[in-house]
C-alpha positions as CSV (number, residue, x, y, z in Angstrom):
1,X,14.1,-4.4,-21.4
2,X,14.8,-8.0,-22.1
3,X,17.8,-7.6,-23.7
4,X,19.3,-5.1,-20.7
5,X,17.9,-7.5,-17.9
6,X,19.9,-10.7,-20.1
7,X,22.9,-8.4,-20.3
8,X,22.8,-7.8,-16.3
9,X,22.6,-11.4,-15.1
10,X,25.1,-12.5,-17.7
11,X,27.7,-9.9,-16.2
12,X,26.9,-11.2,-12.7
13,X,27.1,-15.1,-13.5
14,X,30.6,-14.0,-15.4
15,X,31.7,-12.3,-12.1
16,X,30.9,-15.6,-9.9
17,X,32.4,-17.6,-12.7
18,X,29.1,-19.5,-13.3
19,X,27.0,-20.1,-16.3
20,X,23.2,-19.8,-16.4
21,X,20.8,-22.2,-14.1
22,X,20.2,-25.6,-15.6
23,X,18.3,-28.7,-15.4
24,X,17.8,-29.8,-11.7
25,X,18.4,-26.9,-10.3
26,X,16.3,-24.4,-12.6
27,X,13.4,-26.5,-12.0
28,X,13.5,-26.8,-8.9
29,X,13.2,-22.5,-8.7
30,X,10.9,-22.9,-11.0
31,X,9.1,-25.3,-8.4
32,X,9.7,-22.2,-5.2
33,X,8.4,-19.5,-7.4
34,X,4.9,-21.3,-8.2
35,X,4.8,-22.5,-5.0
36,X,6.1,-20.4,-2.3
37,X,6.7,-21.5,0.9
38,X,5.2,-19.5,3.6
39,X,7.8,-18.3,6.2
40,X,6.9,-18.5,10.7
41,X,3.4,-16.8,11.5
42,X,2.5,-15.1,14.6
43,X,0.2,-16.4,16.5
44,X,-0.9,-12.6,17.3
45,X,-3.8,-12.8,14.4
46,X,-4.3,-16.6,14.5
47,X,-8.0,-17.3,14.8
48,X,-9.2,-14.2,14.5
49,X,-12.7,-13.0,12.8
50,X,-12.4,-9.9,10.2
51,X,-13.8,-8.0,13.4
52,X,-10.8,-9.2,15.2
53,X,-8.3,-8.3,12.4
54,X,-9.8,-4.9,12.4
55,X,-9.6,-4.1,15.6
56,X,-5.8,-5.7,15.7
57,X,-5.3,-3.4,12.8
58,X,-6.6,-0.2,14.1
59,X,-4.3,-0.3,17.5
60,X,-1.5,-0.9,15.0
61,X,-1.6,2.1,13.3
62,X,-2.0,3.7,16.6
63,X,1.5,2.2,18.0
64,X,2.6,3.8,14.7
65,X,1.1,7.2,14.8
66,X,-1.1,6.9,12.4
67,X,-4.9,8.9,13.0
68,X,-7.6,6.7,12.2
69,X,-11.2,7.0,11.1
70,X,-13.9,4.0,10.8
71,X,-17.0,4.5,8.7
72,X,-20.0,2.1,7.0
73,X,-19.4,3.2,3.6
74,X,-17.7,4.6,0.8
75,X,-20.1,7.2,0.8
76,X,-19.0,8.7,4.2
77,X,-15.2,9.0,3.3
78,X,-15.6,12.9,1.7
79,X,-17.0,14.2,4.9
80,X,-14.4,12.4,7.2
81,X,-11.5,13.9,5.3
82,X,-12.9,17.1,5.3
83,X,-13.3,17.1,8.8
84,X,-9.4,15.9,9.2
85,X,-8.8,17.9,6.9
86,X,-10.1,20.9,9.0
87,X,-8.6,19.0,12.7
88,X,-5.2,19.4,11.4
89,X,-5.6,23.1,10.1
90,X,-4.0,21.6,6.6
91,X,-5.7,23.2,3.1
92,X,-8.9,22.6,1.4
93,X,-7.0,20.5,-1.8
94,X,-6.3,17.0,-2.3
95,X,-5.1,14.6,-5.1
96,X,-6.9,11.3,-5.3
97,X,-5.7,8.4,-7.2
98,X,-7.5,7.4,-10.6
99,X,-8.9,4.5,-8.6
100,X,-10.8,7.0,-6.4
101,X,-12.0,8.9,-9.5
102,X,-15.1,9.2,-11.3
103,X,-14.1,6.6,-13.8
104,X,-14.1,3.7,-11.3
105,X,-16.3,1.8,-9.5
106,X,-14.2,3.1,-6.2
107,X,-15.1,6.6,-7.2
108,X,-15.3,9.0,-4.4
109,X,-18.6,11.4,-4.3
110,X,-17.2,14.9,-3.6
111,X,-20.3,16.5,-4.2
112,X,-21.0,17.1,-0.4
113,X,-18.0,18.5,-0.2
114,X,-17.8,21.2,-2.5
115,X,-15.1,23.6,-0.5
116,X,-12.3,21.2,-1.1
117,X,-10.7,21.3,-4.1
118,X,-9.5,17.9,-5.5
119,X,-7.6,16.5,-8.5
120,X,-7.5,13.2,-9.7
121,X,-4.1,11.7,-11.1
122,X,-0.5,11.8,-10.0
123,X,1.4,13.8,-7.8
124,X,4.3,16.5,-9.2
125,X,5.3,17.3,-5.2
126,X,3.3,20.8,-4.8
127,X,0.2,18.8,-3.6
128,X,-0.4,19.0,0.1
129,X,-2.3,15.6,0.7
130,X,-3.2,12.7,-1.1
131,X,-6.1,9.9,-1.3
132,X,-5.4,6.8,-2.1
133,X,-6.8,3.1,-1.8
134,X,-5.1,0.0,-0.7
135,X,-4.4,-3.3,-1.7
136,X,-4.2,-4.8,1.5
137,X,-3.6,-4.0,5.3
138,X,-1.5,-6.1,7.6
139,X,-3.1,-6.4,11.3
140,X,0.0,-8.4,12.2
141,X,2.0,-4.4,12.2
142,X,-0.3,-2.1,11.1
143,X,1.3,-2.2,7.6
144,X,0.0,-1.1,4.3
145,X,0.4,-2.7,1.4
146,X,-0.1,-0.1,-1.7
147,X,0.4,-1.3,-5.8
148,X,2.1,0.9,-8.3
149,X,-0.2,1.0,-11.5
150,X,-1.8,3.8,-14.1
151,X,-4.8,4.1,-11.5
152,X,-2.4,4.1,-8.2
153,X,0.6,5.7,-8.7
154,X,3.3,5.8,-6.6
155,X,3.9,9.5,-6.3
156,X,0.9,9.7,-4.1
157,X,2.6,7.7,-1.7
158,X,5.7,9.4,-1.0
159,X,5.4,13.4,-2.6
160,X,3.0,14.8,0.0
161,X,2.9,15.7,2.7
162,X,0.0,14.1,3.9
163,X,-1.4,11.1,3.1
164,X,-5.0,9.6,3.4
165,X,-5.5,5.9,2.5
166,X,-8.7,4.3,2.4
167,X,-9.1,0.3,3.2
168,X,-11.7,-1.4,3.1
169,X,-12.6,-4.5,6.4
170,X,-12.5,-7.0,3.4
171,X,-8.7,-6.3,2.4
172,X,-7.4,-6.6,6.0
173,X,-5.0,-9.9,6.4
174,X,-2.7,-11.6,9.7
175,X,0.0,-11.5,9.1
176,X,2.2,-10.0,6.2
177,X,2.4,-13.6,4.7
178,X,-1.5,-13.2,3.9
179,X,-1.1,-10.3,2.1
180,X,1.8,-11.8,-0.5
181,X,-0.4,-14.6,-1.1
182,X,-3.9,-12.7,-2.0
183,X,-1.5,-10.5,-4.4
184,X,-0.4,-13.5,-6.1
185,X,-3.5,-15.0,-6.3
186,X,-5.1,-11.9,-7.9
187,X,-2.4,-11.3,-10.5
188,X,-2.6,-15.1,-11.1
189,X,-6.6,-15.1,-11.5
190,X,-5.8,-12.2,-13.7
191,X,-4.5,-14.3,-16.3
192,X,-1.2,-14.8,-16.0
193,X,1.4,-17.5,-14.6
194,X,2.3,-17.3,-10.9
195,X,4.2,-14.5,-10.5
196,X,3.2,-13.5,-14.2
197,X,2.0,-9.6,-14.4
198,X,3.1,-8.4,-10.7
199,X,3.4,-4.4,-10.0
200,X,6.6,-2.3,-10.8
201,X,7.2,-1.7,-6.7
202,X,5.1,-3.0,-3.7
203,X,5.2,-0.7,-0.9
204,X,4.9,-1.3,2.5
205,X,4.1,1.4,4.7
206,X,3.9,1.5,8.1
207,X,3.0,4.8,9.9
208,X,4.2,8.1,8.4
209,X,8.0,8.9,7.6
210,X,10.1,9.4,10.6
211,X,13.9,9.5,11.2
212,X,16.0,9.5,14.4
213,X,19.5,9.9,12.6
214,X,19.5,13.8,13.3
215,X,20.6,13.8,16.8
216,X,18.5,10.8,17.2
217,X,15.1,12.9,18.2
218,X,12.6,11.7,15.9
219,X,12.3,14.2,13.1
220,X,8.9,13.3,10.8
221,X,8.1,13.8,7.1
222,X,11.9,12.8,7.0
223,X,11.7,10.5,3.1
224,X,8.0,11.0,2.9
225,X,4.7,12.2,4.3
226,X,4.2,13.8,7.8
227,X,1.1,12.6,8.2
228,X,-0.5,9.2,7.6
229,X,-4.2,9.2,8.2
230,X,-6.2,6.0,7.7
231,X,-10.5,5.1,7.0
232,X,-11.3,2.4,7.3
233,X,-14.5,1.3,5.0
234,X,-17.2,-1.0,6.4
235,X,-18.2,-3.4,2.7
């Protein structure tokens, strides 16, 4: 992968007629990738409590058709999907992400549940809806902001056609700037440089898939799901 990545750059600095980055100017990227500057903030989420953030957040996803639950625990997120589950006239099966599964301290309690069927892993695109967590959520736009890993995998995201992410009060940020600094702060305190360790792909979602190319009338589920359905988990 090394090797491929050297190969690339080298073909575009021999098309701009340039040799590799040197001295004062490769330190001083060195310098803006371990300390980032932070671009203009909103003063929409200034000064504002995790109560405010929330509540910010929640008329967000709104604006962006999203369908939104609020519960006081982890515990009370089976029932609530059944329930939508049930609203929306959509099948008793679901996929959850490993990070929901039985392995992890995340783990979803399906027992109360027991008419839905669910799997745990990735999706292959015959799965009607998915369950996934979060890393963060951006009040700022009503963005989510999910990680590609073995224990979220991006499939989830995109391959049904409904998706139900879970967030919890204590991951919602501002503004979007918020959110890129807590992930590099957690792969950082992970072990590794800045930067050092980051996912494959980030993905920012805001609101379910739409298009208005086709005679511009919005047309949804266009590059992904139909539905986006969000709980959001008192800690």
């Amino acid at each position: 992968m090394s090797a491929a990545r050297d190969q690339i750059l080298g073909s575009i600095r021999k098309s701009l007629g340039r040799g590799p980055v040197e001295g004062e100017a490769a330190a001083g990227l060195h310098q803006r990738l371990a300390t980032p500057a932070r671009n203009l903030i909103p003063d929409r989420t200034a000064g504002q409590d995790t109560a405010g953030l929330v509540g910010q957040l929640v008329g967000k996803l709104g604006e962006a058709a999203c369908s939104v639950d609020e519960v006081a625990s982890l515990a009370e997120v089976p029932a609530r999907i059944a329930a939508w589950l049930q609203r929306e006239n959509l099948p008793a099966r679901l996929v959850q992400a490993p990070a929901l599964g039985a392995d992890s301290d995340e783990r979803l309690d399906w027992t109360a549940t027991p008419t839905i069927e669910v799997k745990t892993g990735t999706a292959d695109g015959s799965e009607d809806t998915s369950v996934t967590p979060v890393f963060a959520a951006v009040a700022e736009t009503g963005t989510l902001m999910l990680l590609s890993d073995a224990t979220t995998p991006t499939g989830l995201n995109f391959l049904p056609e409904n998706h139900i992410a879970v967030v919890r009060r204590s991951q919602v940020v501002g503004p979007l700037e918020d959110a890129w600094s807590r992930l590099r702060g957690a792969r950082t305190a992970a072990g590794g440089a800045v930067g050092a360790g980051m996912p494959r792909s980030v993905n920012l979602i805001t609101g379910p898939s739409r298009t208005g190319d086709i005679e511009q009338r919005i047309q949804m589920g266009a590059h992904g799901p139909r539905r986006l359905h969000v709980i959001v988990v008192d800690d």
